[in-house]
C-alpha positions as CSV (number, residue, x, y, z in Angstrom):
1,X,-37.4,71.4,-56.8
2,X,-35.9,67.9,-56.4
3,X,-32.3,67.5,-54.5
4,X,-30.7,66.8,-58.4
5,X,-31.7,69.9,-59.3
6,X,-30.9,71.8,-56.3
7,X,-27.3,70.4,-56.2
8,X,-26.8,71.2,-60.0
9,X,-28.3,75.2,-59.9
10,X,-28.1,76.0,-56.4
11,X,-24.9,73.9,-54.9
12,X,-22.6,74.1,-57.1
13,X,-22.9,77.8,-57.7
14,X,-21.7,78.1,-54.1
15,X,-19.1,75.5,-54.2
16,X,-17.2,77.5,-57.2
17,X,-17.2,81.0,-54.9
18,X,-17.1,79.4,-51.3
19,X,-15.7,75.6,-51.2
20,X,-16.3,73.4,-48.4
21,X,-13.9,72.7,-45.8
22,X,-11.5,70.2,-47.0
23,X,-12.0,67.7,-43.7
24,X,-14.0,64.1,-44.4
25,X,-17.3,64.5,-43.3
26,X,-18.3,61.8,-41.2
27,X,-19.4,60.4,-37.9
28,X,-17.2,58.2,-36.0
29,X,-18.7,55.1,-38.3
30,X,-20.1,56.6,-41.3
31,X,-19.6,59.5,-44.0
32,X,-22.0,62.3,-43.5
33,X,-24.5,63.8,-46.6
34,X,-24.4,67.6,-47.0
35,X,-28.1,67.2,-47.3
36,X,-30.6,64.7,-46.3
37,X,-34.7,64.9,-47.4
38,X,-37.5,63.0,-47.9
39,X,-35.9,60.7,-50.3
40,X,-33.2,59.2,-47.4
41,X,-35.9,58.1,-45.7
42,X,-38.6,56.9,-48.4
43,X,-38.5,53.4,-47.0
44,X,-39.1,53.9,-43.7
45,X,-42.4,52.8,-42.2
46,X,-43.5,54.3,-39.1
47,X,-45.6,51.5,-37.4
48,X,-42.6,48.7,-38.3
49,X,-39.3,50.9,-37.6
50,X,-40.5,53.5,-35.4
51,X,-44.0,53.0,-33.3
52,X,-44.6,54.9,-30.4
53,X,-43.1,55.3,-26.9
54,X,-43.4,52.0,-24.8
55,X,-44.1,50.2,-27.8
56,X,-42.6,47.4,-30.2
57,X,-39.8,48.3,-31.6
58,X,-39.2,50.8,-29.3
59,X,-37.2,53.0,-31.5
60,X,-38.8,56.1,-29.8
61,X,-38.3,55.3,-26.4
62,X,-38.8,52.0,-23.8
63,X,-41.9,54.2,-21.7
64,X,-44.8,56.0,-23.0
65,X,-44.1,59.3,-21.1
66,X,-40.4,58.8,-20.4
67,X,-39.1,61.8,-18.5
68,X,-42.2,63.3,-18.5
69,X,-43.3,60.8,-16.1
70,X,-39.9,61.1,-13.9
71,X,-36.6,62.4,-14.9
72,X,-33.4,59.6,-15.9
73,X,-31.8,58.3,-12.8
74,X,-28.9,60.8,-12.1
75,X,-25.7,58.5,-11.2
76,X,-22.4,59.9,-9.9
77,X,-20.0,57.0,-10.2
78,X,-17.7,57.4,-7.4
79,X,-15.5,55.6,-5.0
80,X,-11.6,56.2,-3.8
81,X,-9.2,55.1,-1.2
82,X,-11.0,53.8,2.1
83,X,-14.3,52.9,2.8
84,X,-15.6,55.8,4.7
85,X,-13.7,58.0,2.6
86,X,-16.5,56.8,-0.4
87,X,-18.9,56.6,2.0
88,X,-18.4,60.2,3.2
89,X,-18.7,61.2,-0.8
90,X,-21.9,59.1,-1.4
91,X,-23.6,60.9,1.1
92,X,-22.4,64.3,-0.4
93,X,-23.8,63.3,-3.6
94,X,-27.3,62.4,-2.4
95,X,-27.2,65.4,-0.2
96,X,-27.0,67.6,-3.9
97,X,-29.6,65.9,-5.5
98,X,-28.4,62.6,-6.7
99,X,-30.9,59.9,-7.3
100,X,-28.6,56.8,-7.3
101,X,-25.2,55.6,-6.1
102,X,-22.3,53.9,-8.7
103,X,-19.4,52.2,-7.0
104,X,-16.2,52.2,-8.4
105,X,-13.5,49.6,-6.7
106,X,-9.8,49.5,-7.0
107,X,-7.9,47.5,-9.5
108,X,-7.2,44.8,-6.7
109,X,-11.1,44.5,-5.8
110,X,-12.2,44.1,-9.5
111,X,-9.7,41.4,-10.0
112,X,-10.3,39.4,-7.0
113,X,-7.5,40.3,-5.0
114,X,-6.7,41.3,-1.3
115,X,-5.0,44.6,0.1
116,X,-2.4,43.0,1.6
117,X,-1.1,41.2,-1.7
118,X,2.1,42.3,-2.8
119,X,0.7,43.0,-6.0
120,X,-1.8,45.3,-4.2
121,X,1.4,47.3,-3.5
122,X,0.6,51.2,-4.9
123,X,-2.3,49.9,-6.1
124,X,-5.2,50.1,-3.1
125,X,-7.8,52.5,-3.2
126,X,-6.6,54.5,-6.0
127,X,-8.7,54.6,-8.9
128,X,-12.0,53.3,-6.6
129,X,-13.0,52.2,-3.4
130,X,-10.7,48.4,-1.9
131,X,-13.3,46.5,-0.6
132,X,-11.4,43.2,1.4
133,X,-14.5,42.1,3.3
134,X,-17.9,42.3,4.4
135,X,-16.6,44.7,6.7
136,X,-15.4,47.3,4.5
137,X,-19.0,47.3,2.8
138,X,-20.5,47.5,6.0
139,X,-18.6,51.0,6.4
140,X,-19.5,51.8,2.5
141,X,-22.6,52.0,2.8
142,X,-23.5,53.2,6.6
143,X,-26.6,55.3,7.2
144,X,-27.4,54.8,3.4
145,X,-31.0,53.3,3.0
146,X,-30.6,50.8,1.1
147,X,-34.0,50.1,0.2
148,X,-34.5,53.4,-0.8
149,X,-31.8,54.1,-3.1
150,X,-30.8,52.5,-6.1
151,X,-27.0,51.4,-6.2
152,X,-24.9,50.3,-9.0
153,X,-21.6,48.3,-8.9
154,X,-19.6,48.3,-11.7
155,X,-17.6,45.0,-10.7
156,X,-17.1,42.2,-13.2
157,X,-14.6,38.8,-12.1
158,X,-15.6,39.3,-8.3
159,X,-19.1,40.4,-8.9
160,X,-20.6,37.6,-7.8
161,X,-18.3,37.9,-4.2
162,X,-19.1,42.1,-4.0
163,X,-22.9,41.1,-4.4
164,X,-22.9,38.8,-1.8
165,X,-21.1,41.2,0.7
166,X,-24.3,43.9,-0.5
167,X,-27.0,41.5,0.0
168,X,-25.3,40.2,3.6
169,X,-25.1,43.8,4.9
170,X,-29.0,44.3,3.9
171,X,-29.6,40.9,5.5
172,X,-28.2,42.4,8.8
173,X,-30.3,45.1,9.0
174,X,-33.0,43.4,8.4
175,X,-34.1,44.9,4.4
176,X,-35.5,42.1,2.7
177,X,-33.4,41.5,-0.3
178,X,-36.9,41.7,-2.4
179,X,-37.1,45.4,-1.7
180,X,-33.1,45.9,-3.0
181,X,-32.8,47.3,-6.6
182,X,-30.2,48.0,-9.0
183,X,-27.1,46.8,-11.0
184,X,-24.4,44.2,-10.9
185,X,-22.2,45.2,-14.0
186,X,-21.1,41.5,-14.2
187,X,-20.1,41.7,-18.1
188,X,-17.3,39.6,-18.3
189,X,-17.1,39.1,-22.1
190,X,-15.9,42.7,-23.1
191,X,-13.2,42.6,-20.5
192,X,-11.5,39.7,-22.2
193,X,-12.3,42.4,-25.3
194,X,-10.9,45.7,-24.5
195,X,-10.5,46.0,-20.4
196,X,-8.6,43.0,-19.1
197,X,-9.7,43.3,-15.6
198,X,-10.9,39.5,-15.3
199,X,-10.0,36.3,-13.7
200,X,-11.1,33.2,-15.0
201,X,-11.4,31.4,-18.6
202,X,-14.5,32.5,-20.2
203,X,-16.4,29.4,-19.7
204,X,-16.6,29.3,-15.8
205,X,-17.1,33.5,-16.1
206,X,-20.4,32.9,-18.0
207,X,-21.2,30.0,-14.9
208,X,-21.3,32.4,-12.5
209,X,-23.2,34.9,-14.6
210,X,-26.4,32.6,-15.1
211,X,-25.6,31.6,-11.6
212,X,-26.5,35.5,-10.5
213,X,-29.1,35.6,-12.9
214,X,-31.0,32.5,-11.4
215,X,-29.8,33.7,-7.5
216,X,-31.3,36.9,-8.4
217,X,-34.4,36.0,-9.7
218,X,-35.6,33.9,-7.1
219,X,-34.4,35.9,-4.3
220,X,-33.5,39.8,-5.7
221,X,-36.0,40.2,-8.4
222,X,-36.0,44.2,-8.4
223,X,-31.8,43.7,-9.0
224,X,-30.5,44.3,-12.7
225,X,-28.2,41.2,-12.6
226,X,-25.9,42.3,-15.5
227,X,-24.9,45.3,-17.4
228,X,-24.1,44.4,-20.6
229,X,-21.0,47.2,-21.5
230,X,-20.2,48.7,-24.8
231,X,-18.8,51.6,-23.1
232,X,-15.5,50.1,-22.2
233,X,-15.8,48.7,-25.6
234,X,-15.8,52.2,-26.9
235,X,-13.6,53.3,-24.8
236,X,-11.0,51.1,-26.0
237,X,-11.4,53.0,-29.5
238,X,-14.5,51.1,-31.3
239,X,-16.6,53.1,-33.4
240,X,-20.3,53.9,-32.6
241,X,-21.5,50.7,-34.8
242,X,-18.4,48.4,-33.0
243,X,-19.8,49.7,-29.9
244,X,-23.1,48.2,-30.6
245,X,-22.3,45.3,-32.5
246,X,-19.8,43.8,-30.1
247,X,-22.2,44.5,-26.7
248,X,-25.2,43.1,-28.2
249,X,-23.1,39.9,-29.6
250,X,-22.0,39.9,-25.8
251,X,-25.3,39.6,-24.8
252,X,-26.7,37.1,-27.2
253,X,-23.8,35.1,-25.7
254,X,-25.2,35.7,-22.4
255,X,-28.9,34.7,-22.7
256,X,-27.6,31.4,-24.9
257,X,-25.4,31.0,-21.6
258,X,-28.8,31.4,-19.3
259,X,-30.6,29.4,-21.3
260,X,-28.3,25.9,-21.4
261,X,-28.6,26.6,-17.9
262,X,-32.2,25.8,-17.7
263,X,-33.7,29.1,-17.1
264,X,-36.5,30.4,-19.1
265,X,-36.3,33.3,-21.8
266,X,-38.5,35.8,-19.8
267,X,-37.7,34.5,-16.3
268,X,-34.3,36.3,-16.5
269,X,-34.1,38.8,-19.8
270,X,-36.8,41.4,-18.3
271,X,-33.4,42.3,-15.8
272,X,-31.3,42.5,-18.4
273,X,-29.2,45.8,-18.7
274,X,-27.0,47.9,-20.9
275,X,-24.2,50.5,-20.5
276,X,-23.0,52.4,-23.4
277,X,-20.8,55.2,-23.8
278,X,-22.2,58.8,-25.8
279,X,-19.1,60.9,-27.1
280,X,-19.2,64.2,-29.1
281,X,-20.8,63.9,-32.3
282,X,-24.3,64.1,-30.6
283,X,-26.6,63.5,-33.3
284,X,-24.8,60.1,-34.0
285,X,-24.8,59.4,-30.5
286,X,-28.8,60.3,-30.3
287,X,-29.0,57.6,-33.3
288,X,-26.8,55.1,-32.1
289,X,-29.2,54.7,-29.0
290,X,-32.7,54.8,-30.8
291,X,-31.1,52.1,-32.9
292,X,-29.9,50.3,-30.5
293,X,-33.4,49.9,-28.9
294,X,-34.6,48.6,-32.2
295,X,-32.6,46.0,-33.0
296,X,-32.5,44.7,-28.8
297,X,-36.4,44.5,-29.4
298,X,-35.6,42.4,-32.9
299,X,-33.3,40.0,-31.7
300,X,-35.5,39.7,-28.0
301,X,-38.4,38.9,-30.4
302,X,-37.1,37.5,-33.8
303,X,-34.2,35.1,-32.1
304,X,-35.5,33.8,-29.0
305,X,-39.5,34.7,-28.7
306,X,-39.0,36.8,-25.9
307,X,-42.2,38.4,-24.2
308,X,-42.8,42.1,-24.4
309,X,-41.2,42.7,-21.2
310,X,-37.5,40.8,-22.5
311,X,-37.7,43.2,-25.6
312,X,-36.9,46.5,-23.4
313,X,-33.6,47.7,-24.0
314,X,-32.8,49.8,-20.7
315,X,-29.4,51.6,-20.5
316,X,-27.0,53.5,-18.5
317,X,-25.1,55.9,-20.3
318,X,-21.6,57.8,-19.1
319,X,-20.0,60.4,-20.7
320,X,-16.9,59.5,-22.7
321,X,-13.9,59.0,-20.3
322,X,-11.5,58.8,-23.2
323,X,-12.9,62.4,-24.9
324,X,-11.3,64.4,-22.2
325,X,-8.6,66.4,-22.2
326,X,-5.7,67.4,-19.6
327,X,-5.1,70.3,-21.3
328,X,-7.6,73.2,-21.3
329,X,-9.4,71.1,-18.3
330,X,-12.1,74.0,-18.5
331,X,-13.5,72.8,-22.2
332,X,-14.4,69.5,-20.6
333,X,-17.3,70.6,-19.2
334,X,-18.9,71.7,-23.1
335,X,-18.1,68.4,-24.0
336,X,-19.3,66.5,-21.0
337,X,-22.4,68.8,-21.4
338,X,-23.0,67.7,-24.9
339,X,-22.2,64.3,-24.1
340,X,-25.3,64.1,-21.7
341,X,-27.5,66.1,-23.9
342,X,-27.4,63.3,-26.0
343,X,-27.6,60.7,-23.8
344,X,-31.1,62.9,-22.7
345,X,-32.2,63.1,-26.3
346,X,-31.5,59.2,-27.3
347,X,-34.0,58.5,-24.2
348,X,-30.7,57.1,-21.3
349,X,-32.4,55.6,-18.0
350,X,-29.8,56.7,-15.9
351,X,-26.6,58.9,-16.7
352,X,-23.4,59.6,-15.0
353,X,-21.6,62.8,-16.2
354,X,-17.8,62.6,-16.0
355,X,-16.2,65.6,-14.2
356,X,-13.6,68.4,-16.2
357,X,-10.8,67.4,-13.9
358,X,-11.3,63.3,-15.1
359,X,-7.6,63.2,-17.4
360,X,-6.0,64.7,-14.2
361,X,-7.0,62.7,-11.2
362,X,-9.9,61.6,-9.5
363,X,-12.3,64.3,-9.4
364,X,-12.7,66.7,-6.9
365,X,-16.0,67.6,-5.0
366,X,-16.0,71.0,-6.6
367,X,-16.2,69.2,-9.9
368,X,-18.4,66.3,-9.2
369,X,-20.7,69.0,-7.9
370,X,-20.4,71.0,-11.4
371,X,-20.5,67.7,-13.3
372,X,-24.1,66.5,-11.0
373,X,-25.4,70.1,-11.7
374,X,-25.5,69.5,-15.7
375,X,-27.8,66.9,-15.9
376,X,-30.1,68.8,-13.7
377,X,-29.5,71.9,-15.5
378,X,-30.5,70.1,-18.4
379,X,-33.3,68.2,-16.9
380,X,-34.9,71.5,-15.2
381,X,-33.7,74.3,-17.8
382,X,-33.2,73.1,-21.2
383,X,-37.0,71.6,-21.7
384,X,-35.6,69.1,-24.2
385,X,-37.3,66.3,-21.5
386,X,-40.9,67.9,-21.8
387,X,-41.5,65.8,-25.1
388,X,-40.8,61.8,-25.7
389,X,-37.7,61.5,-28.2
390,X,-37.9,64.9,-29.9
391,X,-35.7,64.5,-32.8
392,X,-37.7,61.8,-34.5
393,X,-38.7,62.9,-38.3
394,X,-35.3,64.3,-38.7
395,X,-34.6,63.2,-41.9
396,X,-30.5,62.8,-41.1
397,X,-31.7,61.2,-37.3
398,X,-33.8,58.8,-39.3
399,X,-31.7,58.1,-41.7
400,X,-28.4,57.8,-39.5
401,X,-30.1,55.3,-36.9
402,X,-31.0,53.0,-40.0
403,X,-27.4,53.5,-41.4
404,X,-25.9,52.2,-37.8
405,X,-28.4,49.7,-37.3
406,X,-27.7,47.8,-40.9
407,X,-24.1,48.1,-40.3
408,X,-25.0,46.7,-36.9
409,X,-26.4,43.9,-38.2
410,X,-23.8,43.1,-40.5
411,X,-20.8,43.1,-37.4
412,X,-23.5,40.6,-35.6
413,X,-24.0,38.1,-38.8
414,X,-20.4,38.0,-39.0
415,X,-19.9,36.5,-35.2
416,X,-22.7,34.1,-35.9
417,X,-21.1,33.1,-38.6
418,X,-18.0,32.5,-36.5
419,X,-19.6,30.4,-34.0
420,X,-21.0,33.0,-31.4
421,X,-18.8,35.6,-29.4
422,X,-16.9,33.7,-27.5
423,X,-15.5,32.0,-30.8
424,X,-15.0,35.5,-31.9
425,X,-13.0,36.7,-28.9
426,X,-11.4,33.4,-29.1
427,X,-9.7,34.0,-32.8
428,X,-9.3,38.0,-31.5
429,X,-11.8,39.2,-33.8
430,X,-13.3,42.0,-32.3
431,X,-10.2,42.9,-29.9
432,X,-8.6,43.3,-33.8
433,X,-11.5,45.2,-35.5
434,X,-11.2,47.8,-32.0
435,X,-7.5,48.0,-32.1
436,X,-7.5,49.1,-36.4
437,X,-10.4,51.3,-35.1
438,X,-8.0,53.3,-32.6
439,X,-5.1,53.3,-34.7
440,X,-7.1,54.8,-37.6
441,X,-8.5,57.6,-34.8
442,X,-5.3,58.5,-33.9
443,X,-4.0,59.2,-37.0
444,X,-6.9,61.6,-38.0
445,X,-6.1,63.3,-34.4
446,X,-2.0,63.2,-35.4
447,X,-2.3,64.7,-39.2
448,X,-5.2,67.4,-37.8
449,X,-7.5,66.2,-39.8
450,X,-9.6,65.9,-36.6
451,X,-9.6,68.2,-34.5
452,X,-9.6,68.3,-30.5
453,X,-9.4,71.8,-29.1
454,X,-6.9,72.5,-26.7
455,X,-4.8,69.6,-27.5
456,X,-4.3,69.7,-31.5
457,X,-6.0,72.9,-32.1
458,X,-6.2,76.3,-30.3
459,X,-3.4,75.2,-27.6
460,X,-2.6,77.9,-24.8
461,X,0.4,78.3,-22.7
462,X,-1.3,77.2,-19.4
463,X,-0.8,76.7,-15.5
464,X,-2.8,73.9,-13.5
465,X,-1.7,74.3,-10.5
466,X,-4.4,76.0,-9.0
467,X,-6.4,73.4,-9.7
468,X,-7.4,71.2,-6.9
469,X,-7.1,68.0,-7.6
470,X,-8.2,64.7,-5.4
471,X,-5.1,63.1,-4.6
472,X,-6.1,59.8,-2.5
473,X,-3.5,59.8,0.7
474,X,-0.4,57.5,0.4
475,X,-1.0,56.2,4.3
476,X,-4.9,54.6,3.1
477,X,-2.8,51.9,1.9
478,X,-1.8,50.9,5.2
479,X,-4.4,51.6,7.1
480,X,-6.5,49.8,4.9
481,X,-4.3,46.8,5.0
482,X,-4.6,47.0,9.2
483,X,-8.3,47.2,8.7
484,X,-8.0,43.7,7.0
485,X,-5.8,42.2,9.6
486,X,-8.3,42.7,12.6
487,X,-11.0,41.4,10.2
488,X,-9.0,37.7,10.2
489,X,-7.9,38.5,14.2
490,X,-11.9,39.0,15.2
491,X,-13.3,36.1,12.6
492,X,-14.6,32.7,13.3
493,X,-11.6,30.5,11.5
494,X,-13.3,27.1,11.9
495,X,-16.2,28.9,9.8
496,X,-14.1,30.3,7.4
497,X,-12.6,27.3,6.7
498,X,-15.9,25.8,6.4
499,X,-17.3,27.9,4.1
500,X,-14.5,28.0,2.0
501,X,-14.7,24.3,1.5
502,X,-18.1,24.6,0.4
503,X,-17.5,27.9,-2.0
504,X,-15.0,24.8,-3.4
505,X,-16.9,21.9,-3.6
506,X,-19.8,24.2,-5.3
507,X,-17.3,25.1,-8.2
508,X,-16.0,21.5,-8.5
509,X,-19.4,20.5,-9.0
510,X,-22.8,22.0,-10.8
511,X,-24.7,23.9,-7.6
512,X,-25.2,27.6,-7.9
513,X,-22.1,29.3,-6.4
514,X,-24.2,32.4,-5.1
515,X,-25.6,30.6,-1.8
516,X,-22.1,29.1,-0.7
517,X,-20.2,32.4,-1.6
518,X,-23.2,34.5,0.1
519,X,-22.0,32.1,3.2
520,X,-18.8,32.8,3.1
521,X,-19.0,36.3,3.1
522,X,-21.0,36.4,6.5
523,X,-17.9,34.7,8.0
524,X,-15.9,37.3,7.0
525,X,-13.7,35.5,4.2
526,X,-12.2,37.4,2.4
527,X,-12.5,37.9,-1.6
528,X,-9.4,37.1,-2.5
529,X,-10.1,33.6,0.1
530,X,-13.1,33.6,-2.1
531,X,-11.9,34.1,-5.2
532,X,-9.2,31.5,-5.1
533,X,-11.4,28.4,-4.1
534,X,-12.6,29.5,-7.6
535,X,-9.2,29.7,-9.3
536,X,-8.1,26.2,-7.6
537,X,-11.0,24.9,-9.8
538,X,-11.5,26.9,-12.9
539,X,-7.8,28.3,-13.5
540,X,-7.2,32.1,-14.7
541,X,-7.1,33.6,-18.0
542,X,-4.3,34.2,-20.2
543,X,-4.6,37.0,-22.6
544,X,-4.3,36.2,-26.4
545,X,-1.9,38.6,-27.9
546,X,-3.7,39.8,-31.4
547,X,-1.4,41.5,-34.0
């Protein structure tokens, strides 16, 4: 029986007694089939769009054995009010079984500013860890072994200052920074896009980039120098393909960057990153990620003759942030659980798993502890791991991740044909395409035609307040600013000063900031000192308003 003939005896037989429901059937990007067979797929060749595991194009997976060899990293991202409050909650985490750390810093740390700013005021320590000087990441990270656990920083304007203060605490206990591993988020690109939290002009933000990159390589080479971000991209309400599209033209960006500098293709891509977001629909999210594999090995390959190595498209994956509900707090964890499953089942390196209290506060111990134990519930229970990317063949996997990756394709043709990314985010391009993206969501979630449970549909009358929620305490803000106060009583001035000047003179001229600012950290400057011998020279961005 072919599908004509099924649809025209079979289908419509059923459709006259039992209609479907009346909702659009669709992933976030693209309408849905009732059925898919053979015939979605007829074009697709095994060797040239699929392969195996740990081979080109990587469709299946970036290792031969993937978690069959070791599990994903598991990755709580944490970090609130002081730092041994964080550092008290690392050591929780790696005490239940997690296998890497993820720093989150306050708004005035990701956007180069110090505690005691007056625009710090309400603001320290509240939605991540305030981090002043290489003091307070002294406290971070003591009795953590560095060179046994892999930590990630998800810092972008100041990332090349928060590095330095990492590297300079290793350096005083004597790790050589050749046995440090992994990941600077350093994406400055998609905050000009759909986060905001940067400093300078886009120019001198993709300096310092392929200034880390070339620091790192000589002198860090186990560190992931960026993290290339489409899940703040997502976040801000792009569609799966958006989400894609607008990371990878971020990245091309990047490695064009690298390369004026005078670094060499496989000298820095092999440390190349990616962080993506993975939402409900989890057999689009399973496709989005095989897809996205494919076409990083294409453009690695096809665009800039990148060695095997360069081709690798290695991602972190969180759980949607913006998926959660306040109400119902409860059905968070289905979602969150789905969510990883399909991170798991797209082939994620690491994951973190957000927590059911996330749209209240910052999550509590009781639910970082739940959100920890679903990933290893589903790495130890669920056996979807025993088998290397175990929804190939599907004919709707198959013929979604082609779907997304031609309509990938078609987003990154566009920006080329703009100039590049930064030509794009220049005109507002993709900050527009996101923005009519959102606006469309929300009216599916306002006229019901999607529906979130608990908030749309299925709504209880319902009392939180037995729910114990972190609340970061109100004095951290001073005691945090006293901590920085001693720091400038106890330092060497004359060296500050010193190595401020020469953080200066680096960005006036063409020398690699890393070595100057690594300096200046071991003074005990401070990273807003830091940060503004930067500003002095390169000036701060203004946002384009895009209508």
């Amino acid at each position: 029986m072919k599908k004509k003939e099924w649809e025209d005896r079979i289908v419509k037989k059923t459709l006259a007694k039992n209609p479907e429901r009346k909702e659009v059937f669709k992933a976030t990007s693209l309408p849905v089939q009732r059925l898919y067979d053979p015939g979605d797929v007829q074009g697709l060749d095994y060797e040239k769009d699929l392969g195996y595991p740990g081979a080109y194009p990587y469709t299946r997976g970036v290792q031969p054995t993937m978690y069959r060899g070791r599990f994903w990293t598991m990755r709580q991202y944490a970090g609130f009010g002081s730092a041994e409050e964080s550092n008290r909650r690392y050591r929780y985490l790696l005490e239940q079984g997690q296998t890497g750390l993820s720093v989150a810093f306050d708004l005035p740390t990701q956007i180069g500013l110090d505690s005691d700013n007056a625009l710090c005021d309400g603001e320290v320590g509240k939605v991540g860890v305030a981090i002043d000087s290489l003091a307070d990441m002294e406290v971070l990270f003591a009795e953590i072994p560095l060179d046994q656990v892999s930590v990630s920083m998800t810092i972008n304007a100041s990332a090349a200052v928060v590095l330095a203060m990492y590297l300079a605490v290793a350096e005083k206990r004597g790790i050589p920074l050749a046995q440090l591993s992994g990941t600077i988020q350093n994406d400055l690109l998609k905050e000009y896009i759909a986060r905001g939290t940067y400093i300078y002009p886009p120019k001198p933000s993709l300096r310092l980039i392929a200034d880390i990159f070339s620091f790192c390589q000589e002198r860090v080479p186990k560190w992931n120098t960026i993290s290339i971000s489409g899940y703040h991209i997502r976040e801000a309400g792009a569609t799966a393909v958006q989400e894609l599209a607008f990371t990878f033209a971020d990245a091309v960006e990047y490695v064009q960057s690298a390369l004026a500098s005078g670094l060499k293709i496989d000298e820095f891509a092999p440390r190349l990153s990616f962080f993506f977001a993975s939402h409900n629909n989890l057999l689009e999210e399973v496709a989005k990620f095989r897809a996205a594999r494919r076409i990083w090995a294409k453009l690695m390959k096809d665009k800039f003759a990148a060695g095997e190595k360069s081709q690798l498209m290695r991602f972190h994956t969180q759980t949607g942030g913006v998926t959660l509900t306040a109400q119902q707090p409860m059905n968070n964890v289905v979602r969150v659980t789905l969510q990883a499953l399909a991170a798991v089942l797209g082939g994620t390196q690491s994951l973190h798993t957000n927590s059911m209290d996330e749209a209240l506060a910052l999550p509590s111990e009781d639910s970082v502890r739940v959100a920890l134990r679903t990933q290893q519930i589903i790495a130890y229970e669920s056996g979807v791991a025993d088998t290397v990317d175990p929804l190939a063949g599907s004919y709707y996997v198959e013929a979604l991740t082609n779907e997304i990756e031609k309509e990938v394709w078609k987003y990154l043709d566009r920006i080329e044909e703009m100039g590049g990314m930064l030509a794009a985010i220049e005109a507002g391009y993709p900050q527009k395409q996101i923005q009519d993206s959102s606006y469309a969501y929300q009216k599916e979630i306002d006229s019901l035609e999607q529906v979130i449970v608990g908030q749309n549909q299925f709504q209880v009358e319902e009392d939180l307040s037995h729910l114990k929620t972190l609340r970061v305490s109100p004095e951290g803000e001073a005691l945090q600013r006293q901590r920085l106060q001693k720091v400038k009583e106890d330092r060497d001035d004359a060296a500050v000063k010193k190595a401020l000047a020469q953080v200066r003179a680096a960005a006036v001229g063409k020398a690699n900031l890393l070595p100057p600012i690594l300096e200046a950290v071991k003074a005990y400057a401070t990273l807003q000192e830091i940060c503004d011998q930067m500003r002095a020279v390169f000036g701060e961005y203004k946002e384009k308003i895009v209508i």
